[in-house]
Backbone as a ProteinNet text record, in pm:
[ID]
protein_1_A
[PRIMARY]
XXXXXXXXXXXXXXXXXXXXXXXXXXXXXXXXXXXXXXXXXXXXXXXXXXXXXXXXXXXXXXXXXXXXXXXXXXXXXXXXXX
[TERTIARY]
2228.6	2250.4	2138.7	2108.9	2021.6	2045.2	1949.3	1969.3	2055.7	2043	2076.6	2233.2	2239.2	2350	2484	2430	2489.3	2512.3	2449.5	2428.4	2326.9	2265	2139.4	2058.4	2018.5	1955.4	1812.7	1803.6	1692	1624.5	1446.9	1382.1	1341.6	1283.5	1257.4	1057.1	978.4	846.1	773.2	835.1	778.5	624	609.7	462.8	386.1	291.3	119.9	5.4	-65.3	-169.6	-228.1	-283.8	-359.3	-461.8	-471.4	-668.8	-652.5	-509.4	-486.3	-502.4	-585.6	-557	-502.3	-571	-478.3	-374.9	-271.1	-132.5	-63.3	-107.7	-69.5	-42	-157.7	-149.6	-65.5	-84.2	36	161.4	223.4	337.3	393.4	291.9	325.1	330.9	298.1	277.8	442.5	478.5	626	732.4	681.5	755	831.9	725.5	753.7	705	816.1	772.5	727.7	613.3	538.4	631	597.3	651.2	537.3	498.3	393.6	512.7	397.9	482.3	384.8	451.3	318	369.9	267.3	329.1	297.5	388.7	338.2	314.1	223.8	235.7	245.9	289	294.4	304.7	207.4	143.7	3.5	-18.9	-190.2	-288.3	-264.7	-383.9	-368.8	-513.2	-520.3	-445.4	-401.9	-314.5	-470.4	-412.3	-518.4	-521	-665.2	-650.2	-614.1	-523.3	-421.6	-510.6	-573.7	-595.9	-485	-468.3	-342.7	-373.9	-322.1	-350.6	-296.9	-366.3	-286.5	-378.3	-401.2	-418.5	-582.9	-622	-705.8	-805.3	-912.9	-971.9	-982.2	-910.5	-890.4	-750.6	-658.9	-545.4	-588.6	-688.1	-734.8	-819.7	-901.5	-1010.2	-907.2	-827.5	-691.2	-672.9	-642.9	-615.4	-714.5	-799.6	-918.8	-1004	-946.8	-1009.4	-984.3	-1067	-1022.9	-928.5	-832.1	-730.9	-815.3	-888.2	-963.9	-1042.7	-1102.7	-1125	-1032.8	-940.4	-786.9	-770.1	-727.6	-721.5	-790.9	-895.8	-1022.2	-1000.5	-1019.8	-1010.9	-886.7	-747.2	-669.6	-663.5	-733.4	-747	-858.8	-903.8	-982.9	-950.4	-890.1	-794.1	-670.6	-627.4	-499.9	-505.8	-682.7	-761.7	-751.3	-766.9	-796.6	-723.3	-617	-508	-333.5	-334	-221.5	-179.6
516.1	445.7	476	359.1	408.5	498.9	552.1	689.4	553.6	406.3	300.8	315.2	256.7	258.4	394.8	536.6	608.9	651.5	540.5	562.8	638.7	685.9	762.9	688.3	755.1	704.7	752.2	853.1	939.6	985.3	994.3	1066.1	1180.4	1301.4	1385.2	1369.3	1365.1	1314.4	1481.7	1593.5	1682	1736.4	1839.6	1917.1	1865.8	1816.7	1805	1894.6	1908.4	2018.6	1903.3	1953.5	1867.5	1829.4	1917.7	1826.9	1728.1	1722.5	1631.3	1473.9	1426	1268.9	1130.4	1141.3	1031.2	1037.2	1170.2	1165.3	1157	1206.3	1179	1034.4	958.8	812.7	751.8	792.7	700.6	738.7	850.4	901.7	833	771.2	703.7	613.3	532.3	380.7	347.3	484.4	456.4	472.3	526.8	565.7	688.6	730.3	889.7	945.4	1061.7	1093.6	1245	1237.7	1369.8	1512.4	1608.2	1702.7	1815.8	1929.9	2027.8	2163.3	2205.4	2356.4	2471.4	2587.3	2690.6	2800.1	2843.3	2949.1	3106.9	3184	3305.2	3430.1	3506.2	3587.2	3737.6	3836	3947.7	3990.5	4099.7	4161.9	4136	4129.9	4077.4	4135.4	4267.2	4374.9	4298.1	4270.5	4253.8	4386.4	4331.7	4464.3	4555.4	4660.5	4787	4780.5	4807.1	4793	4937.3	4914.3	4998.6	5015.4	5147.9	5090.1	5206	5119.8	5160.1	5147.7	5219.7	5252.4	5077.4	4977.4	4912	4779.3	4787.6	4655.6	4598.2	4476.7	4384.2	4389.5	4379.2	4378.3	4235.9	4110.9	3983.3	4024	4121.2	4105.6	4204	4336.8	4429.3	4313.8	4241.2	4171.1	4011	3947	3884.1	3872.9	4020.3	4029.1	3991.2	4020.5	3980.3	3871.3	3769.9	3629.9	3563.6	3512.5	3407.2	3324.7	3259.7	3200	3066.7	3010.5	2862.9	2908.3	2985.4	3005.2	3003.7	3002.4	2999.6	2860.8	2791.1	2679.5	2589.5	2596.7	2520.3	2525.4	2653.2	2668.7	2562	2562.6	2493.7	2345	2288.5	2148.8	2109.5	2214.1	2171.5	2184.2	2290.1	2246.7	2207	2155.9	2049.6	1914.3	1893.6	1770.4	1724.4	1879.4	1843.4	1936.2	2002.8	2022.2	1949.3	1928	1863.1	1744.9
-1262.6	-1138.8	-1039.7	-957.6	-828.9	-719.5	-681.4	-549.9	-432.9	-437.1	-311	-342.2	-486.9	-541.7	-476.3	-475.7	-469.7	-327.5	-265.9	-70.2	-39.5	-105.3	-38.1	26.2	141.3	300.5	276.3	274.5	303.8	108.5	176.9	-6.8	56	68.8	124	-30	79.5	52.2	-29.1	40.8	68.5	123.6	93	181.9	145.2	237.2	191.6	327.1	197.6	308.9	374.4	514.6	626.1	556.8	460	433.3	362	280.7	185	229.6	284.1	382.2	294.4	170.5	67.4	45.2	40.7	-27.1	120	252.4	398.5	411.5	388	393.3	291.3	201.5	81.5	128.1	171.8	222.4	384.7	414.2	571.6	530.2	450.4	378.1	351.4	269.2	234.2	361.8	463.8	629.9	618	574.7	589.2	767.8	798.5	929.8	905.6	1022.9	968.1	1105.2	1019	1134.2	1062.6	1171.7	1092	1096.8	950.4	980.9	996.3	1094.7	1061.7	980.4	913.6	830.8	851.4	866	901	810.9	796.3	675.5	716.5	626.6	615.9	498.9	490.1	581.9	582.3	736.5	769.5	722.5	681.7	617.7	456.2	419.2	262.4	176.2	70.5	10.1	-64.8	-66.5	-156	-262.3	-345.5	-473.3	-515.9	-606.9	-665.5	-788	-882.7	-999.2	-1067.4	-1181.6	-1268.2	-1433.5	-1470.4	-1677.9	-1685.8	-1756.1	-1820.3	-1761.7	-1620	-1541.7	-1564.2	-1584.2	-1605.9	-1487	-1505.8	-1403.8	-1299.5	-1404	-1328.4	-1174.7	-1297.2	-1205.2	-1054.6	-1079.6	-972.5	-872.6	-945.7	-817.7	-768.1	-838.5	-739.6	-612.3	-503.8	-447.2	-290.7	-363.6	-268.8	-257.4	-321.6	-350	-226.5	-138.4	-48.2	-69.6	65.4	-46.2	-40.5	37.2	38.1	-141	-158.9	-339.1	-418.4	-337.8	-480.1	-483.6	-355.3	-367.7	-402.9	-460.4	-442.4	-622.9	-624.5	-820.1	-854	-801.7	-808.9	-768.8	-734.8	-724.2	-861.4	-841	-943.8	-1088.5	-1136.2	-1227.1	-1279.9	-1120.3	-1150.3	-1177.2	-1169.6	-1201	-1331.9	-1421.8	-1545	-1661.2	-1565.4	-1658.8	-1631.1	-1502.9	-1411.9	-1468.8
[MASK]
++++++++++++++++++++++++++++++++++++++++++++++++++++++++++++++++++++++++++++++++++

């Protein structure tokens, strides 16, 4: 059966990052209303590298990756594994 069928009013579009401007626009196209959110983190100090018997040196250097480099790796391979 349809979401109309069952009375549903509302789709909930979900999050898109600000930089995202194509999926912003396709999402207003459908009349989506925008509201922002801010996000707050803790804790503000980068965490310490811990080294430990066992751990990878991918998982030790992790922590200190910019997150604009995380995200960036991730668009980029949600391109071509997504």
């Amino acid at each position: 059966m349809d979401a109309k069928q069952h009375g549903l009013k509302e789709v909930d579009l979900g999050r898109s990052d600000v930089h995202e401007t194509g999926l912003s626009v396709f999402k207003d196209r459908l009349g989506a209303v925008r509201s922002y959110l801010t996000y707050l983190r803790y804790p503000l100090d980068p965490p310490r590298l811990v080294v430990t018997s066992g751990t990878s040196w991918p998982q030790k250097l992790a922590p200190y990756i910019p997150d604009v480099l995380v995200a960036f790796g991730g668009r980029l391979l949600y391109r071509h594994f997504g």
